[in-house]
C-alpha positions, 0 to 999 in steps of 0.5 A: 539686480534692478529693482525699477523698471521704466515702461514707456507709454506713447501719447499718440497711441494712449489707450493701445497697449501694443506700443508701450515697451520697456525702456531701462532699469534701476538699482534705486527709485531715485534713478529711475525718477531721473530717468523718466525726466530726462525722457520727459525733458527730451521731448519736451525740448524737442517740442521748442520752438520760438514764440509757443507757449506754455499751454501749447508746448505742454499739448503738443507733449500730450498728443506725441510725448513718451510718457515713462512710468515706473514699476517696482520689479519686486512688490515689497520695493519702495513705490516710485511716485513719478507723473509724467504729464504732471512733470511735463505741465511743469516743466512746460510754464519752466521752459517757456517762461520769458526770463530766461536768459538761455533756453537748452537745445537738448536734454542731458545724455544722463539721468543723473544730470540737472538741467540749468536754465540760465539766471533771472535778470 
């Protein structure tokens, strides 16, 4: 049985409720943490292009990004921490930073990967 559920607000649409839907569930909270930046991650990616910074990749996340949130199926469950704009401001500074060697061109297709950037020179 699931025990985490992943819903899924959009950015564009922040206050209106009727697009929020659920996405997937989870056995631990530590998955669905995963799966939620993997979301994140995609979009973010998505939003890549040469020369943005920071502060515009992480905009372009708050105005058109998913944002996924997680909810405990049963109420006793573990509480899941996970903010999807937090995880985005700092995935932003990581993705945009001018020494790396290699940007990623996509997300992983599971949660359950890491995304490795490339090495400092």
């Amino acid at each position: 049985m699931s025990r985490y559920k992943i819903i899924i607000d959009d950015n564009f649409h922040f206050t209106d409720e009727k697009q929020r839907y659920e996405w997937k569930s989870f056995l631990t909270v530590e998955e669905a943490i995963a799966e939620c930046k993997r979301i994140v991650d995609s979009d973010l990616i998505g939003f890549l292009k040469p020369g943005i910074t920071a502060a515009e990749l992480y905009d372009m996340y708050e105005t058109f990004g998913d944002d996924p949130f997680i909810v405990a199926v049963d109420p006793n469950d573990q509480a899941a921490h996970f903010s999807a704009w937090d995880y985005a401001k700092e995935r932003s500074s990581v993705l945009t930073s001018p020494d790396k060697v290699t940007r990623p061109t996509e997300a992983p297709k599971s949660g359950l990967g890491f995304i490795i950037l490339g090495a400092k020179r």
